[in-house]
Each structure stands twice: as C-alpha cells, then as structure tokens.
DRENVO-971237 format. One record per residue (C-alpha): residue number from 1; residue in one letter; x, y, z. Coordinates in nm, 4 decimals, always signed. Example, Ala and Ser with C-alpha at 12.3 -4.5 7.8 and 13.67 -1.06 7.14 Angstrom:
// residues 2
  num  residu      east     north        up
    1       A   +1.2300   -0.4500   +0.7800
    2       S   +1.3670   -0.1060   +0.7140
***
This chain:
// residues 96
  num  residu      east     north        up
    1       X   +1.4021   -0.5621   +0.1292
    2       X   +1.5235   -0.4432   +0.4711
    3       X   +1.6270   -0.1414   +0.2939
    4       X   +1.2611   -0.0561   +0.1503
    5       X   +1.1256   -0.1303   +0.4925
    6       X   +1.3459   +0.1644   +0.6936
    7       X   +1.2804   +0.3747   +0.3766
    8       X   +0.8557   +0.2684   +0.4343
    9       X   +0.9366   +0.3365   +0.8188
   10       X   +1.1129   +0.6767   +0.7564
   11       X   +0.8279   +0.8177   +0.5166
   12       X   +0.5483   +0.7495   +0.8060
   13       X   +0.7409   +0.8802   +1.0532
   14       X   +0.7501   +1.2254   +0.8718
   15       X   +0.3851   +1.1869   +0.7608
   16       X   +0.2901   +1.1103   +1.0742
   17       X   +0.4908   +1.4166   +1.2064
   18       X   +0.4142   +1.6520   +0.9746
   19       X   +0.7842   +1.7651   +0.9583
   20       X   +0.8798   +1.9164   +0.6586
   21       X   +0.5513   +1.8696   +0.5010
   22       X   +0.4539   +2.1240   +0.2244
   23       X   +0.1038   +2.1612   +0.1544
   24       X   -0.1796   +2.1009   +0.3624
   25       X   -0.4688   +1.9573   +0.2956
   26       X   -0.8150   +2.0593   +0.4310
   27       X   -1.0830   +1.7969   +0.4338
   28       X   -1.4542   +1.8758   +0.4823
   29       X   -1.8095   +1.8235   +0.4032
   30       X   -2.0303   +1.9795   +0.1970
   31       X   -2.2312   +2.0840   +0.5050
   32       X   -1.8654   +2.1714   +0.6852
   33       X   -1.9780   +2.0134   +1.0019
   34       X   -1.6867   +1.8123   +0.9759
   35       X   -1.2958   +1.9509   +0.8927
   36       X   -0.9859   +1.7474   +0.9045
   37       X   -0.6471   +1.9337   +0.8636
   38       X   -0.3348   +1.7147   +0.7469
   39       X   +0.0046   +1.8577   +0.6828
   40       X   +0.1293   +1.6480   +0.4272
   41       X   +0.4328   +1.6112   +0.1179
   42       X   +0.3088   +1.6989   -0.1902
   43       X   +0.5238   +1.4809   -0.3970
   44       X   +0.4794   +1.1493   -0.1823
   45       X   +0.0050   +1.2384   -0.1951
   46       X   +0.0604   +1.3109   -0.6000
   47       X   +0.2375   +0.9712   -0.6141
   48       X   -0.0583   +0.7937   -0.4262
   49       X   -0.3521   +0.9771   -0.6539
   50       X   -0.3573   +1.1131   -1.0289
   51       X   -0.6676   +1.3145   -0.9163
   52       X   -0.4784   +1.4764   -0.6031
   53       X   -0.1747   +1.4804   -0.8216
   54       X   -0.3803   +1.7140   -1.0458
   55       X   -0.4969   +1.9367   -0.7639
   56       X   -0.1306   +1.9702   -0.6558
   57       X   -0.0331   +2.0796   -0.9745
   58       X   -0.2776   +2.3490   -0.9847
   59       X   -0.2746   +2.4624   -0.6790
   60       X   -0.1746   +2.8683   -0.6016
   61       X   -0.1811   +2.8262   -0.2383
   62       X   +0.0521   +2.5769   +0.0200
   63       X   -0.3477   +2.4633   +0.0972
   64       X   -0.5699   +2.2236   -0.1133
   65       X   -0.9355   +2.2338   +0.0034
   66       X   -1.1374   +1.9357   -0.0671
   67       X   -1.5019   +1.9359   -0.0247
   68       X   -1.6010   +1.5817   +0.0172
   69       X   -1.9125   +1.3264   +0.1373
   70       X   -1.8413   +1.2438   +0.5194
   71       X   -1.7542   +0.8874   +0.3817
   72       X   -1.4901   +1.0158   +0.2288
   73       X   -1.3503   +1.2577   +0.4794
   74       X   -1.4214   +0.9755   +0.7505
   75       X   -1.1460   +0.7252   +0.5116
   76       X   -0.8826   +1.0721   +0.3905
   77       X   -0.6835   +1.0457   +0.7340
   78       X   -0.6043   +0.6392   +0.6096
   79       X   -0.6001   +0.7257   +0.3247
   80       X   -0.2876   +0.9243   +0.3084
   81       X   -0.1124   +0.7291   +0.5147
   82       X   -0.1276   +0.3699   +0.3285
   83       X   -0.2038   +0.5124   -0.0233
   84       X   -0.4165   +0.2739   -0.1302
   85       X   -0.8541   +0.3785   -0.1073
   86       X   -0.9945   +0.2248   +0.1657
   87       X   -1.3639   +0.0770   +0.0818
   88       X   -1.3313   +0.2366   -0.2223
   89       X   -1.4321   +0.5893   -0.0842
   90       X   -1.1400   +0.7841   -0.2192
   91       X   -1.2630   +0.6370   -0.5804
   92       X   -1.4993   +0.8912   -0.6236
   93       X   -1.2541   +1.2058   -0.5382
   94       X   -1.3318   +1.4618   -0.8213
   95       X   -1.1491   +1.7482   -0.9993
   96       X   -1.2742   +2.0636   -0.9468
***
C-alpha cells in the first residue's frame, strides 16, 4: 500500500508540474470566453476516459481541443487530476 501511495504521490507531482507531459489539452466554451490550457500525459488522461482515450488516439497534433459547456470546462482542471467526473459533468464529453 505504501508503495501505491508514493507511486499516487509521484504521478501528481508531474501532473501538477507539467514535466514531461505530452499533449496538451485546450479547454473552452462554445462561446470561447473561457480557455483553460493543461499540459498533461497522454497515457495516464486515456487511462482515466475511453472518450479522451479516443481523442488521443486520433489526434495529429501534440494538442487536443475540446469545445465544451462552461460546466464542464469549470470541473476539466479536477477532473484530470483525480480521474474520476466530478458532478457528473465530464459524463457528457462527446466524440467529435
């Protein structure tokens, strides 16, 4: 257990960093008033979503750009760091 708990510790500590991330992800609204920019790991965001997985997968560009509602770019920031939706938000992410 004490092992999975420096591993946990280690993985936030580069999210929260942004070293050696390898995509970034741009979050805004549909009306664009409001952009968030996360540097993030690509292989630690596909394990937390199947949708954003998909995205990844896709993707020609070290950028994903998400258009979402400002619910769900207010929650993306939390989102990425726990993994888990947070008031159900991130449940309505869609694929392009």
């Amino acid at each position: 257990m004490v092992h999975t708990d420096a591993l946990l510790d280690s993985l936030l500590d580069l999210l929260e960093s942004g070293s050696r991330s390898d995509l970034t992800v741009r979050v805004q609204t549909p009306e664009r008033d409001q952009v968030e920019i996360f540097p993030v790991h690509a292989l630690i965001l596909t394990i937390h979503s199947p949708v954003l997985g998909h995205m990844i997968q896709t993707r020609s560009t070290r950028e994903l750009q998400l258009t979402e509602s400002p619910e769900t770019a207010r929650v993306f920031g939390r989102f990425i760091r726990s993994g888990s939706p947070v008031g159900g938000a991130l449940s309505r992410l869609s694929l392009p």
